[in-house]
N, C-alpha and C positions, 0 to 999 in steps of 0.2 A: 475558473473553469478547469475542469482534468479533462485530460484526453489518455487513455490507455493504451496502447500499440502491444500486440504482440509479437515478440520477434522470433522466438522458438517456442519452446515446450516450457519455460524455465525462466527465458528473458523475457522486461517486458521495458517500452520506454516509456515514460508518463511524462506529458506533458504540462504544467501546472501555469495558467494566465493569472495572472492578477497585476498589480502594479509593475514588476516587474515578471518578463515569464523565464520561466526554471525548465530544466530536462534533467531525468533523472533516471537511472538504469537499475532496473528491481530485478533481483532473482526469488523465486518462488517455486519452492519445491512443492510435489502432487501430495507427496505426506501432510505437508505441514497446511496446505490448502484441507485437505482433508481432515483435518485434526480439526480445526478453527470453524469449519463451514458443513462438515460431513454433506461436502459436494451439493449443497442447496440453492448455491449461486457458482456462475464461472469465477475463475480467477480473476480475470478483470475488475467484475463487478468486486471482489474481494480486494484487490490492490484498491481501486478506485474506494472504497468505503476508511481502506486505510488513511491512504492519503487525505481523505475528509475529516477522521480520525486525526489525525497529523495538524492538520492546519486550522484546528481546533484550539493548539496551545502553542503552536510555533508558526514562524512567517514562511511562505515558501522558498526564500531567497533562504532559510537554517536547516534547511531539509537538507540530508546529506544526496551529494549528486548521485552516486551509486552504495549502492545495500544491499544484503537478501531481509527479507519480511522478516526474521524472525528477531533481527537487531531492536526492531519496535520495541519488543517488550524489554529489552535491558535498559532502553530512555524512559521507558512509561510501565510501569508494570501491571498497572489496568489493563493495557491492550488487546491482552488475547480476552479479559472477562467483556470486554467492551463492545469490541467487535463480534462477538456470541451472540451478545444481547442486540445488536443491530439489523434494524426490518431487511 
């Protein structure tokens, strides 16, 4: 289970339950939100597909504790065409 928190404009905390549960501190710029989503879902709902995105090919315990989103795509360079194409 994800749970997304947000803590400013920018910060967000994401909770991730599974065997073990993880916390993790996401920066996310309005640009970059913008660029990936052209504003058709919140941020949230944007991290939160990440991280689905994410634990797709890694465990949550490999997830880095803190990032901003746009690191994604230097581990995965699918990510941003990935996350496009996601309902």
């Amino acid at each position: 289970m994800i749970t997304v928190e947000k803590l400013n404009d920018t910060t967000f905390k994401v909770t991730v339950q599974s065997n073990t549960t993880t916390t993790h501190n996401v920066t996310l710029s309005l640009s970059y939100h913008e660029k990936l989503t052209h504003n058709t879902i919140t941020p949230e709902q944007l991290i939160e597909k990440s991280f689905e995105f994410l634990l797709q090919r890694e465990s949550n315990t490999s997830i880095l504790g803190s990032f901003d989103l746009p690191v994604i795509n230097q581990y995965f360079p699918e990510y941003e065409s990935t996350i496009q194409k996601m309902p």
